[in-house]
N, C-alpha and C positions, 0 to 999 in steps of 0.2 A: 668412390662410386657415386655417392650425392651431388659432386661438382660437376662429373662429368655430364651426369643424365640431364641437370638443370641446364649448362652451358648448350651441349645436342638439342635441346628442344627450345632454348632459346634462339639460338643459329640456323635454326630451320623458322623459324616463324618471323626471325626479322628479314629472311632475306624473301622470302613469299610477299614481306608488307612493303621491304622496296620497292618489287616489281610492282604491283599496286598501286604505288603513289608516284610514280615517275613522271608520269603526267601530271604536271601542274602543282603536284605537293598536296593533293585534298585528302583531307582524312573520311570523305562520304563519299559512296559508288554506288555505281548507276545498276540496278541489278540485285538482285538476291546474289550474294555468295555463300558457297559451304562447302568446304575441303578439310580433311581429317585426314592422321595418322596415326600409327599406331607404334608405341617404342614398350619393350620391356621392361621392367625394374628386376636389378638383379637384386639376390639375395643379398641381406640384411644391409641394403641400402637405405638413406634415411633423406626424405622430401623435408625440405623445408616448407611448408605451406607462407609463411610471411613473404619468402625473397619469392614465390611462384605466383602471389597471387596479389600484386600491385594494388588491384581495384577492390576484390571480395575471395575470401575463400572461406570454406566448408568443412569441418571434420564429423564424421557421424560415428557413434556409439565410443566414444570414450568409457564411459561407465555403464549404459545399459541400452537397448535397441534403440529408444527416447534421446537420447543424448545428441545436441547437437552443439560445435561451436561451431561460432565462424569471428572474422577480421574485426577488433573493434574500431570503432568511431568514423567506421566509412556508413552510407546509406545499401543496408542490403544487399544483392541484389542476386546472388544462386539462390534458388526455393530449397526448402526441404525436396526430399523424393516422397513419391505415389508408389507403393509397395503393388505389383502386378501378383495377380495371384493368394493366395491364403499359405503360403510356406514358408512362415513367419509375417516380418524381420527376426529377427536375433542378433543377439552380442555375441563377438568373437573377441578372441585374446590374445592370436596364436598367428598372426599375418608374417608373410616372408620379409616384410618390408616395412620400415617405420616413418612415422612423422611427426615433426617438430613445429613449434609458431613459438613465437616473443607477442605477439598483439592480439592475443585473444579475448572472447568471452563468448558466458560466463569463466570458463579458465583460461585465465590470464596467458599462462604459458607451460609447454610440456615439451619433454625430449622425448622422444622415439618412442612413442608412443605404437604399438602395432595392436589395436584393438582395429574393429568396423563393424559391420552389420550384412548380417545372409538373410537370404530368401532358398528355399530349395525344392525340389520338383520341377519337372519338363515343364519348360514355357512360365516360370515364375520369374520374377526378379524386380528390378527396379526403373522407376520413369522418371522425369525430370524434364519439367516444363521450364524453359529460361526465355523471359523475355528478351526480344531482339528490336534493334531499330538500324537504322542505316550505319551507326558507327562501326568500323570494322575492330573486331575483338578477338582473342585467343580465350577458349575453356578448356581445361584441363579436368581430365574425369579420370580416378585411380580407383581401380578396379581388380579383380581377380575370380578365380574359381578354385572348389577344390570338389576332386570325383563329378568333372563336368566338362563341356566347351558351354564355352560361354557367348552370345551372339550382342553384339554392340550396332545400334542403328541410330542415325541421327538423320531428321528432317525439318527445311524451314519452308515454308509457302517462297513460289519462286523461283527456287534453286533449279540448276538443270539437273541433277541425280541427289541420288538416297545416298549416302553415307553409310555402308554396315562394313564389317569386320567381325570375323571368326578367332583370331590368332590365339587366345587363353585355352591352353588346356592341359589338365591337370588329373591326372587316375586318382590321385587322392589331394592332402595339403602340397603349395606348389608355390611358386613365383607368379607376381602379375603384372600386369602393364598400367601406362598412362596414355590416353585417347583425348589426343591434341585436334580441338576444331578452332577453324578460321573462319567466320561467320559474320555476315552482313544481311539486314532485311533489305528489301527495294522498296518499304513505305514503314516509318513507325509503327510499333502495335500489334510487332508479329511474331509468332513465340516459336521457339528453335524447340522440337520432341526430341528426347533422346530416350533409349530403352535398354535397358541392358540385361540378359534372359537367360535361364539355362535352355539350350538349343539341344544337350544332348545328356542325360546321365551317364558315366560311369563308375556310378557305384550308388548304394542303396541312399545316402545322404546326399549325394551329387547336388552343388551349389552354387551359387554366384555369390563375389561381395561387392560391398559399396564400401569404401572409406576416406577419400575424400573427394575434394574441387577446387578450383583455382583460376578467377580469372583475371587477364589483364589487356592491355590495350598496346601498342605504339605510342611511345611517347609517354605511356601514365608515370607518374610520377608515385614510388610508393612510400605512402608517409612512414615517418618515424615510427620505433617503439620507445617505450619509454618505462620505467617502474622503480618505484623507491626502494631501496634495499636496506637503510639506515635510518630512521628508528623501524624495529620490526610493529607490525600490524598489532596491536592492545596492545604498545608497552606502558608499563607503569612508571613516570621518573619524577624525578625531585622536582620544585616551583624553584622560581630565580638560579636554576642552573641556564649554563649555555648547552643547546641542541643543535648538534651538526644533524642535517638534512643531505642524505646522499643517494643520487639517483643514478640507474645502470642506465642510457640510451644509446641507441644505434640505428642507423642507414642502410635499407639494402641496397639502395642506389645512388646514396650519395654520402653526403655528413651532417654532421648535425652543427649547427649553428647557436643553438644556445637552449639551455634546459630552464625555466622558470619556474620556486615553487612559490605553495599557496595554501593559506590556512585560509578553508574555507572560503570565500570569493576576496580574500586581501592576498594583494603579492607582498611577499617576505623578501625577495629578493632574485636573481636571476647568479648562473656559471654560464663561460662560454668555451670551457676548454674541462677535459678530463682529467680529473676526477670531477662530476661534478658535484658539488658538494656547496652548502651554505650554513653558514653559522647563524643562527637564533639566538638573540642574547636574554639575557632577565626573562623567562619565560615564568607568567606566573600561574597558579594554579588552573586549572580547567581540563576541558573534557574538548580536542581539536582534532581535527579531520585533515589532513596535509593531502596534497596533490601534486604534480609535476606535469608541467608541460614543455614538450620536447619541439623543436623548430628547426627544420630540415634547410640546407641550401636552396631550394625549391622554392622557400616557405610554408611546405604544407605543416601540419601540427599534427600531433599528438599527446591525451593525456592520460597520465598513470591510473592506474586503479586508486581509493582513497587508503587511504593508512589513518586510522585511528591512534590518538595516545590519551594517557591522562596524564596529567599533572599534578600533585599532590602535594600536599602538604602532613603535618603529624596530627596526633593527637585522639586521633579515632582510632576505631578499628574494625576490618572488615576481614572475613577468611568465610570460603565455602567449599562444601563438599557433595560429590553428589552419588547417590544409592539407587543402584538397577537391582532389579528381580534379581537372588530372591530377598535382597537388604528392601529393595523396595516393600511393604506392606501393600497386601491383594486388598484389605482393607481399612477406612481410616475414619475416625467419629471424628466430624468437625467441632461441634460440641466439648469435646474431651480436649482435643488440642489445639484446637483457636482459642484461648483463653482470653485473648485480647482481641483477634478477630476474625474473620476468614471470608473464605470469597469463591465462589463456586459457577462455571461457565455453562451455560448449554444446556439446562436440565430439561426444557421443552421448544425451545428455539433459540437461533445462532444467536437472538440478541439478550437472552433469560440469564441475569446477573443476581442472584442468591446471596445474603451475609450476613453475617450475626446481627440479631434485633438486640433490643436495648442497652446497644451500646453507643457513641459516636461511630460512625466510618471511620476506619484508618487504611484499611485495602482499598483500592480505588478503582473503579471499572477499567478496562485493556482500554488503550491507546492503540488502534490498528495501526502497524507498519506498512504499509504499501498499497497497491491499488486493487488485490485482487479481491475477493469480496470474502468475507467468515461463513462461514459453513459449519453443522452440527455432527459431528459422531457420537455413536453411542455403545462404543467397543473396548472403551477404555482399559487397560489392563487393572486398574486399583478400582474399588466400588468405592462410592460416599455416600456416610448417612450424617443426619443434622437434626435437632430436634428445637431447633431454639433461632430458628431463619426466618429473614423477609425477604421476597414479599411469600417466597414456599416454607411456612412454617416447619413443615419435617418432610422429609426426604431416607430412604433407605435402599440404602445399595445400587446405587444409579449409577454406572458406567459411561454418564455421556462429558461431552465434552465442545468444544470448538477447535476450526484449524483452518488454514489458511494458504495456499499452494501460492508457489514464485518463489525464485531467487531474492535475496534480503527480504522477503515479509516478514512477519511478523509481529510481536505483539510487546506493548507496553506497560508495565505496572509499578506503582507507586505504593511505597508501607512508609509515616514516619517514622523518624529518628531522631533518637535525642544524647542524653548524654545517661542514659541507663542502659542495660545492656538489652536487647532484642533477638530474637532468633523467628526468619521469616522461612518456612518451606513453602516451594512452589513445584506444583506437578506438573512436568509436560510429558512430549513427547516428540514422534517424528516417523513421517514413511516415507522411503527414497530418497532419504536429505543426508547432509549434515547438516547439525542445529550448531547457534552459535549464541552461547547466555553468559550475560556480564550484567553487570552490580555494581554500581558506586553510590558514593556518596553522593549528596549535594554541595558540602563545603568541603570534598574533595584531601580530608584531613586522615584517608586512608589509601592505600593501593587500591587501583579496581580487582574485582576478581572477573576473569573471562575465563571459559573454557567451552571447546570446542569437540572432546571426546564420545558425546553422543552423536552417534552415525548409523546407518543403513543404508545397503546399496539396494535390498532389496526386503521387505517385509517393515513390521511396525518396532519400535524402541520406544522402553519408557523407563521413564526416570521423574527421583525428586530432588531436587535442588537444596541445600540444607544450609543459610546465610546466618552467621553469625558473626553482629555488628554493634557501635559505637559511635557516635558522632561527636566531634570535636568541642562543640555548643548546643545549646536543647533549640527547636525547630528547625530541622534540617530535614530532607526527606533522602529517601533511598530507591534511585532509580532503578528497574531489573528491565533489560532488555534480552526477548528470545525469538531470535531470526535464523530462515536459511540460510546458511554460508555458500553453499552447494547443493544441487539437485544435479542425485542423480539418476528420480524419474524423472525425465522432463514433464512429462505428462500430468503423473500424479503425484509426484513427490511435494511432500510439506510439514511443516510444523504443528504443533496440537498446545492449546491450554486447557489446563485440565481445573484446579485451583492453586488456593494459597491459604494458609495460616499462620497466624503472627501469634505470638508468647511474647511476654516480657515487657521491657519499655514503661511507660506511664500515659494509664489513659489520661487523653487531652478532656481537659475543659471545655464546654461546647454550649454558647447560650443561644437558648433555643431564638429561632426569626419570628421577627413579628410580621402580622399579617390583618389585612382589613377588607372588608369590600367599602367601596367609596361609592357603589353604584348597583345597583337602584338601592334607593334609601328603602330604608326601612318599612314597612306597612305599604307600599304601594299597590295600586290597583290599576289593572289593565284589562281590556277588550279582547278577545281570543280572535283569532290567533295570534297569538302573539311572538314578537321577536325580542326578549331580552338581554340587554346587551351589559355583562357582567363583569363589572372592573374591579379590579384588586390593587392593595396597595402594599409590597411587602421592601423588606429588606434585614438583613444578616448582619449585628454590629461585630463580629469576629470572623467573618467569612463571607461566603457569596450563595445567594440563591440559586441552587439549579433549577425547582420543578416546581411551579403554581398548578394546583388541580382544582378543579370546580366541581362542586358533590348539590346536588337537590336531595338533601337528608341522606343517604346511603350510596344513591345513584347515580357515579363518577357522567359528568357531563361532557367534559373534555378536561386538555390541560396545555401549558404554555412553559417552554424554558429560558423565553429572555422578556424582556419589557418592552412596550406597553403589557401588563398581565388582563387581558381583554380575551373574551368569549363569548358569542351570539348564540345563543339557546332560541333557536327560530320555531314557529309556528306551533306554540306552546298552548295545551286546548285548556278549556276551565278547569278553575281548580287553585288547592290553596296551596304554595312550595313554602320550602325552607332551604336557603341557599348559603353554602358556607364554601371557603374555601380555605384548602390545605399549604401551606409551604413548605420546602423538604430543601434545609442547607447542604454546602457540600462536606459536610461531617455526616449526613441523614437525619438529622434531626429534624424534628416535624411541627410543627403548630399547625392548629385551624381555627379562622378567624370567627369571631360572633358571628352567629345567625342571622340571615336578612329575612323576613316574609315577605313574600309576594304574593297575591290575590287575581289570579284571573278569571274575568266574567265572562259568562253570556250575553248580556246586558251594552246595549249601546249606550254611549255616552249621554247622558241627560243635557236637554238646553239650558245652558247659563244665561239671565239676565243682570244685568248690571243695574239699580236703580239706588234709589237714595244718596243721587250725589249733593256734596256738601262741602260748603268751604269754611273754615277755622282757622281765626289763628296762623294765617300763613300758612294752612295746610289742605291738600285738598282730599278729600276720601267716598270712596264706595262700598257697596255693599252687593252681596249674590247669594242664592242660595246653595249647600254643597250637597251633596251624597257622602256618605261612611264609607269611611276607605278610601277614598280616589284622589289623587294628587290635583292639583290647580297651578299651571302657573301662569302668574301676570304679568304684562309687557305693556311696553309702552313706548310709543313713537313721536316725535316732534311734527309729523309729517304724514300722508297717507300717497302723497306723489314728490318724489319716491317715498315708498316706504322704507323704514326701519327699524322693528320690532327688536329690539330692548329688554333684558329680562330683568323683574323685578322683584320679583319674590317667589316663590313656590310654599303652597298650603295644602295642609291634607285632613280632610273633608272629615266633619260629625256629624251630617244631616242637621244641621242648623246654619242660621245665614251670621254669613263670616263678611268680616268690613277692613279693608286693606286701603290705607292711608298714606299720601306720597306727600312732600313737601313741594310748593307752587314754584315751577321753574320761571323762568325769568321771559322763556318765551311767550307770544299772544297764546299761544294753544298749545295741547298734549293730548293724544289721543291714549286710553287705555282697553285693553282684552284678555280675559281669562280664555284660560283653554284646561283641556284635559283628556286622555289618552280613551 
């Protein structure tokens, strides 16, 4: 029944684009067009959406009212729908009629799928804005009712009539149709309305559905599918084995011309005949991402979703497990079982990172996965308390957390590893997803652990992660990645960090950074307001600096994460400071450097004279008197047209007159000048 309905509504729409093009062969006409029909789907018939929808097509509510897929690797181009009404959307389960794709996303591909999405009440249902331009095009909209008739209207600026149809009707669940338009704008820019409504209840829930769209053109060409079947997505396999790569593709309107794979952007090699398949030889350890691209007769392309593997080697050891409510604990002392360390998200905002003080850091702040932005809850199903944390020294029973909405987002975390044994729990969760969390090593000297069993389609899920590990040689670290795999709110579905704690292992060694200020020296004196400009000199001989902070005695100034470590303390009133600055390696260790004073007056600068010059001995010298406290520095020029002031020394003043002595240069003259701030 699927071949027939496809074949019928392809046979009516090529021979309407005949007529159309007879003239001359253009594929653009002069005129708005818009002409529709209407055909039934019978019972448990099955649409293929890939062979229907050459250009783009649509599925709505797979999983829940939110749920959309459509075509991948084309640009766009059916909108979501505009829900008419307050009577819903909603997910349904229970349609007369199913649908399939190979090219989808986010899900790749599905059989017979008979889910969609209702609206219900007189004059509810669904709208759908599609851009139109002069190209002439075929949309396909599948539709249905149940305890309704259902009214289907389509308008473009232009056109000489409205488009509507009655034919769907249904006293309770029923069979529905597909509402084929043939559409052209008569100037770019003009958008085709379609509405699809209940026109009449019969019966108290009386509804209309949406469940898919599809559209395609004369002549489009529709690309390839394509998807790896061999090795499965996380598998774990030996180093220096050989990996056959096997991928499934297909043509709905032509053949395929040859599959191509790719670890990551390097081509591995290329099939041009079925099976296709490639042999990887000596593959050595690592963590690879494989891809397949498929190339139609046509040449359009298409590429597989990624398949992840790892490669491993022996030696380690890595196994996890993981505990939902009620193994999960409602409550947990970080204190008690961070022993080594722990690491806590969210406590007053998306960016508030908590972790045991006086230790090195070994939990490492998240690595965000993707583009959408961290955000805070504070609902978490487990409470944490801590009594021994920076920069929140104690904490009790705090529920909050961060979390992240989209497909593969996500979050990144690092614990070392070495060659003593370690056990790292980490708390998440998830709402409208499935979560997907894997573990490996860095020298790859154990299997990864993935698992993918925490899910909801609808409300929240928590869980702790419970890794117990080995590494092959001591400084290795232990990657933990926890992503979307699947959303199935589109809307709101997302992943959650909650924390982490680590046992075991061997705390690292960690020498603290040094740190100086080079600027302004010591005892200096300046004129209010003033602008001081505050440079630091640091660095980390067993690691890296993350964070320089600037303190006037208690009073954080500002702070800097990379180099130059400079900061402007601008329009600073009188008054005496003490200026130090902080360093914080990427272990957390901290240093603060010696103290700097500075002195700001009221007091303008006093006139300097220069007198008692004198020459000796090849040398020539002056004299001036100072003020206590105040810097001086002396320059000197070969020149006064052009100038070019020279620095020659810097002095700082004890109200007594000071005598600064240069050797006779070789030139007839030298001009010299003190100054000061």
């Amino acid at each position: 029944m699927e071949t027939m309905v496809g074949k019928t509504e392809r046979l009516r729409s090529t021979l309407f684009l005949l007529t159309t093009f007879a003239f001359g062969g253009l594929s653009l006409l002069k005129g708005a067009t818009l002409t529709g029909t209407f055909t039934p789907i019978p019972q448990d018939a099955v649409v293929n959406l890939t062979e229907e929808g050459a250009l783009d097509w649509v599925h709505w509510g797979l999983f829940t009212d939110s749920s959309i897929d459509r075509k991948a690797g084309v640009t766009p181009q059916i909108p979501d729908f505009i829900p008419i009404g307050y009577g819903g959307p909603y997910q349904f389960g229970d349609n007369f009629n199913g649908y399939s794709w190979s090219d989808g996303t986010p899900t790749a591909s599905i059989t017979n799928t008979i889910t969609g999405v209702w609206m219900y009440g007189k004059s509810n249902g669904f709208e759908l804005k599609f851009p139109a331009d002069t190209t002439l095009k075929t949309l396909k909209i599948y539709v249905g009712t149940f305890g309704a008739v259902g009214k289907f209207t389509a308008t473009l600026p232009g056109a000489t009539s409205i488009y509507s149809d009655s034919s769907i009707t249904n006293v309770s669940n029923g069979p529905g149709g597909v509402y084929t338009l043939d559409f052209a704008a008569d100037a770019p820019g003009q958008i085709l309305t379609m509405t699809y409504m209940v026109e009449e209840t019969l019966d108290a829930a009386g509804n209309v559905t949406l469940q898919g769209a599809a559209l395609t053109a004369l002549g489009a060409n529709n690309p390839p599918s394509v998807s790896i079947s061999s090795p499965a997505n996380d598998a774990s396999l030996s180093s220096n084995d050989s990996l056959t790569i096997t991928a499934e593709a297909a043509d709905a309107d032509g053949t395929i011309a040859k599959v191509e794979f790719f670890q990551g952007k390097t081509k591995l090699g290329e099939s041009t005949g079925d099976p296709y398949s490639l042999v990887w030889s000596n593959v050595q350890a690592g963590h690879y991402v494989l891809t397949a691209r498929a190339t139609d007769n046509d040449g359009a392309t298409s590429i597989s979703g990624p398949v992840e593997i790892f490669v491993t080697t022996t030696g380690g050891v890595l196994s996890g497990v993981t505990a939902l409510p009620p193994a999960l604990p409602d409550r947990v002392d970080f204190t008690a079982e961070g022993t080594s360390d722990w690491a806590h998200w969210g406590l007053s905002s998306s960016a508030s990172f908590d972790h045991r003080a006086g230790v090195p850091r070994q939990i490492g702040n998240f690595t965000k996965i993707g583009t959408d932005s961290v955000q805070r809850q504070t609902d978490n199903f487990t409470a944490f308390s801590w009594s021994d944390g920076t920069p929140t020294l104690s904490a009790y029973a705090t529920k909050t957390a961060v979390f992240i909405h989209g497909v593969t987002n996500g979050f990144l975390v690092t614990a070392p590893a070495g060659t003593n044994a370690s056990t790292l729990k980490v708390y998440v969760g998830l709402y409208g997803a499935e979560g997907k969390f894997q573990a490996y090593l860095s020298d790859f000297s154990a299997p990864a652990f993935t698992d993918t069993s925490l899910a909801s389609i609808y409300g929240n899920v928590y869980a702790v992660y419970i890794l117990n590990y080995t590494a092959a040689s001591p400084g290795q670290t232990l990657t933990v990645r926890y992503t979307a795999d699947t959303l199935y709110d589109a809307r709101y579905g997302n992943v959650t960090l909650q924390a982490a704690t680590l046992s075991g292992g061997t705390l690292p060694t960690n020498v603290p950074p040094a740190i100086a200020i080079t600027s302004p020296a010591d005892g200096t004196t300046l004129t209010a307001p003033a602008n001081i400009t505050i440079t630091a000199d640091a660095s980390d001989s067993d690691g890296t600096i993350d964070l320089i902070e600037f303190l006037n005695g208690t009073n954080k100034l500002g702070e800097v994460t990379a180099p130059p470590y400079t900061l402007t303390w601008r329009n600073v009133t009188a008054g005496s400071y003490t200026l130090t600055a902080k360093a914080t390696d990427n272990l957390g260790n901290a240093t603060i450097s010696s103290p700097v004073n500075v002195t700001v007056t009221d007091e303008a600068a006093p006139l300097i004279t220069l007198e008692i010059p004198s020459v000796n001995a090849g040398r020539f010298s002056f004299s001036f008197t100072t003020a206590s406290n105040r810097t001086y520095t002396i320059e000197r020029t070969l020149t006064l047209i052009p100038v070019n002031w020279q620095p020659l020394t810097n002095l700082l003043g004890d109200g007594s007159m000071m005598t600064v002595t240069d050797s006779i240069p070789s030139a007839t003259q030298q001009f010299y000048r003190a100054k000061t701030p």
